[in-house]
C-alpha atoms as one frame of an Amber mdcrd trajectory, in Angstrom:
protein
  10.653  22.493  -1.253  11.381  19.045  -1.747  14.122  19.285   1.138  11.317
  20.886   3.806   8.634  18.183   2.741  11.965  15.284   3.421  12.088  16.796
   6.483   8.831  16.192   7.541   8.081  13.075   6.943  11.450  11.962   8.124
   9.996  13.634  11.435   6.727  11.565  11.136   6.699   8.767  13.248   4.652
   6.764  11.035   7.296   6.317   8.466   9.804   5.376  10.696  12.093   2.353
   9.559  12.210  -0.517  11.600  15.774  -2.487  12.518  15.860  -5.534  10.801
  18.693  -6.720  13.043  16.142  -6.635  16.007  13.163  -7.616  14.100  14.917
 -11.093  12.709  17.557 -11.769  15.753  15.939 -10.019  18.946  19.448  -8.305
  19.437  19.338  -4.151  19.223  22.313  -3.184  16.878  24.691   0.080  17.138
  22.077   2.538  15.176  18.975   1.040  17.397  17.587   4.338  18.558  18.981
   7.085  16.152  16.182   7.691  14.257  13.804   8.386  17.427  16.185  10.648
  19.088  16.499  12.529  15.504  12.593  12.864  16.051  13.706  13.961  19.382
  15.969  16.411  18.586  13.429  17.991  16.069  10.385  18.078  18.436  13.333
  20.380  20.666  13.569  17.324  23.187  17.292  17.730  23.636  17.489  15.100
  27.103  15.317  12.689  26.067  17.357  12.419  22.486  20.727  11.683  24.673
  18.237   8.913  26.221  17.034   7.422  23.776  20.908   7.599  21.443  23.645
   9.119  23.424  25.783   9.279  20.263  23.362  11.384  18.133  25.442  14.602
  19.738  28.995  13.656  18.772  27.788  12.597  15.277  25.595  16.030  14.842
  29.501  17.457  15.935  31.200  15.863  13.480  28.375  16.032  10.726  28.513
  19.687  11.318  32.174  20.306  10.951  32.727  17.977   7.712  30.369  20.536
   6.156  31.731  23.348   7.520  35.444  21.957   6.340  33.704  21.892   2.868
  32.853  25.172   2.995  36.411  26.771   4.169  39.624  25.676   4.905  40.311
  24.852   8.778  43.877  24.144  10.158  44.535  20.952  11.605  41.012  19.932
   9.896  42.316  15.956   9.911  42.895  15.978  13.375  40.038  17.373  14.577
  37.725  15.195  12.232  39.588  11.927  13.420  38.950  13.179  17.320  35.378
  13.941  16.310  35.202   9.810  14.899  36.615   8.565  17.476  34.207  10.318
  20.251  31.146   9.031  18.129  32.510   5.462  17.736  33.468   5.375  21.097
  29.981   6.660  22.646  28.503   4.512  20.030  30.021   1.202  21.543  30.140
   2.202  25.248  26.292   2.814  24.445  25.914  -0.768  22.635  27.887  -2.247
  25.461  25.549  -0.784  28.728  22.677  -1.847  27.001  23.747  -5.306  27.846
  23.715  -4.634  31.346
């Protein structure tokens, strides 16, 4: 119970936590938009949550197998965790970086 009622107010947009990085220095920083494409993803808005945080995939991918390696043993685990970080670091900077330009 306590896990379903987490849920929903994580999914309520009034309690939504606000980026101090942007709120003191006017400068997004690398999470900026995570939590409203989480939102997103739960109101089944699967395009508009790659808008809003194109790395919220790649870390749902690698969330998803570091549980699932907790659960069971998978060959070549380490490898395919470290590709999985690098793909979310990597979409999580090229995103930083474009929204520069």
């Amino acid at each position: 119970m306590k896990i379903a009622s987490s849920i929903l107010l994580f999914i309520n947009e009034d309690y939504m936590l606000p980026c101090m990085n942007k709120q003191l220095l006017g400068i997004e920083c690398t999470g900026c938009g995570i939590q409203r494409a989480a939102v997103l993803l739960f109101h089944g808005e699967f395009i508009e949550a790659f808008k809003m945080y194109p790395a919220i995939y790649p870390l749902i991918l690698l969330l998803g197998f570091l549980l699932l390696d907790n659960l069971m043993t998978i060959k070549y685990a380490n490898k395919i965790s470290i590709f999985l970080m690098i793909a979310s670091v990597a979409t999580i900077l090229t995103n930083f970086i474009l929204k520069f330009f």
